[in-house]
C-alpha positions in Angstrom: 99.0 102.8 115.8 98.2 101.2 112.8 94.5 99.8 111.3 94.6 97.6 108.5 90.9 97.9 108.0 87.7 99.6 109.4 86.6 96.5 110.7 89.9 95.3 112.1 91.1 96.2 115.3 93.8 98.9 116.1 97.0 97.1 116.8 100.6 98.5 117.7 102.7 95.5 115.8 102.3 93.4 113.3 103.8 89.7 112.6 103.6 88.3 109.3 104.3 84.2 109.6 102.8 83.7 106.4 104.5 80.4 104.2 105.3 79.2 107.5 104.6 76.0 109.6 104.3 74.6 113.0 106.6 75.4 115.2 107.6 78.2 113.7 104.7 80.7 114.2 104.5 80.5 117.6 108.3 81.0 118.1 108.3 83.8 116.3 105.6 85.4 118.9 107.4 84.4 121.5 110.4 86.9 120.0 108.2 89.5 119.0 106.3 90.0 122.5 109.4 90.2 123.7 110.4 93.5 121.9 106.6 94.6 122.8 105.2 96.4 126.0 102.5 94.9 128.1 99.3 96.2 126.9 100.6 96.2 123.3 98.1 95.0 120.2 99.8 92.3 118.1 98.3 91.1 114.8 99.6 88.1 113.4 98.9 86.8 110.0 99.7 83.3 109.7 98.9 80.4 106.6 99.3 77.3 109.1 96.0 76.2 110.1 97.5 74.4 113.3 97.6 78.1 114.5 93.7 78.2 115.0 94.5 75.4 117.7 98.2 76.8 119.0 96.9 80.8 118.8 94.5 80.1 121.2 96.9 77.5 123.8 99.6 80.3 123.5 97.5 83.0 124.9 96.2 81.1 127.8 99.5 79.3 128.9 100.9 82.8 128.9 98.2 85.2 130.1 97.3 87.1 126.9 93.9 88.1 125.6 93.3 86.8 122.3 90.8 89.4 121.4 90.1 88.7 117.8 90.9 85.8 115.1 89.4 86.0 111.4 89.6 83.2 108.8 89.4 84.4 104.9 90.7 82.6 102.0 93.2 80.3 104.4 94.9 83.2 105.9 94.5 83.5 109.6 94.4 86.8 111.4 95.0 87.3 115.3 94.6 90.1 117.4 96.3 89.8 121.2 96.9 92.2 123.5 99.7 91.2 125.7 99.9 90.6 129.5 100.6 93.2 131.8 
């Protein structure tokens, strides 16, 4: 597994969606958890700030636990562990 930071969590993939806008993020997860197994960690990184509201819808419409998010300098960090 990989950390990024001390204070970010361990996660087994990353996504980096950064420079891209809505729709586009949250197709891209829907690819990537696909090539993931249940239980995984995902981070994304993402520039779009629609993703603070479609992180959050994507998780719950499809069962994930959105465990972390962080906001710094308009980049947007989430941390999901996928559905079993």
């Amino acid at each position: 597994m990989a950390k990024q930071a001390e204070t970010l969590p361990d996660f087994d993939a990353l996504l980096d969606t950064s420079g891209l806008y809505c729709p586009e993020p949250i197709m891209l997860m829907h690819n990537k958890v696909r090539d993931m197994a249940a239980g995984g960690v995902l981070q994304v990184i993402a520039t779009d700030p629609a993703t603070v509201r479609d992180v959050p819808k994507f998780c719950q419409f499809l069962g994930h636990e959105l465990i972390e998010q962080h906001t710094a300098e308009e980049v947007y960090r989430y941390f999901i562990r996928l559905a079993s």
